[in-house]
C-alpha positions in Angstrom: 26.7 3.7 16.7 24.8 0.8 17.9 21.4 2.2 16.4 23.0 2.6 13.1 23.8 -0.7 13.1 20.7 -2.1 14.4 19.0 -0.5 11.5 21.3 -1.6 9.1 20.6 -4.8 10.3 17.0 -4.4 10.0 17.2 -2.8 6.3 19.3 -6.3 5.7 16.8 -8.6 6.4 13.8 -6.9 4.7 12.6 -9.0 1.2 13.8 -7.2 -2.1 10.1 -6.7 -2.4 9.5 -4.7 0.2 9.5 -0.8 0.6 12.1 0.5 2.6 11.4 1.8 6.1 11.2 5.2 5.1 9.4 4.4 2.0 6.8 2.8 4.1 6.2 5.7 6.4 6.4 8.4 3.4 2.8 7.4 3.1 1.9 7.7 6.7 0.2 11.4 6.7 -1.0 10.8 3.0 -4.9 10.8 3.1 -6.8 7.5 2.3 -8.7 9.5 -0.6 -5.5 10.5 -2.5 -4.1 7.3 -2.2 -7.4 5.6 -3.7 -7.4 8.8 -6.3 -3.7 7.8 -7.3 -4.5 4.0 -7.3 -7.7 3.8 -9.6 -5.5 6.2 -12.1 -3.5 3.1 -13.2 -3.7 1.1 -15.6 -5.7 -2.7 -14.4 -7.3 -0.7 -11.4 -10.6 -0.5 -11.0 -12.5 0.8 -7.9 -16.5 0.3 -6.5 -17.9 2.6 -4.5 -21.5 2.5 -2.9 -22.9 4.5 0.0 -24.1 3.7 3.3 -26.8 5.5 4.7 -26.7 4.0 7.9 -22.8 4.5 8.5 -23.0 7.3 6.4 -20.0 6.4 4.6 -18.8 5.2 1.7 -17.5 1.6 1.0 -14.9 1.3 -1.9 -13.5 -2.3 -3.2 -10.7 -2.1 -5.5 -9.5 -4.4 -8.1 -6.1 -4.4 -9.3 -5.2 -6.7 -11.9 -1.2 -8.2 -11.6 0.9 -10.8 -13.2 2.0 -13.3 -10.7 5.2 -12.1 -10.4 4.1 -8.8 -9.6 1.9 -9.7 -6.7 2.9 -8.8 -2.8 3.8 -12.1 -1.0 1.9 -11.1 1.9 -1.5 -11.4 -0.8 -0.4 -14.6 -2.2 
């Protein structure tokens, strides 16, 4: 019982704003690509890609576009 309570106590102190624990991990095994794929789909996201020969990678900035109110207080 004492790690249901420890987790409830945890869940308690998390900001309204913020995903729940399982939320959070739900997107652990998702790959990066999908999640950039599902991101530039919405509406005030935009994404730059360019390619880098000597990394042989890609490099991707995204833009997303948010009221004030909307934005994560860890960006702020």
């Amino acid at each position: 019982m004492l790690i249901s309570k420890e987790v409830k106590k945890i869940e308690n102190h998390k900001k309204p704003s913020e995903p729940s624990e399982a939320e959070r991990w739900a997107l652990k095994d998702v790959p990066t690509s999908q999640l950039v794929e599902e991101l530039v789909n919405r509406t005030g996201v935009t994404a730059e890609s360019s390619w880098w020969c000597r990394m042989s990678s890609y490099h991707i900035i995204i833009r997303i576009n948010l009221n004030k109110e909307d934005c994560p207080q860890c960006l702020r």
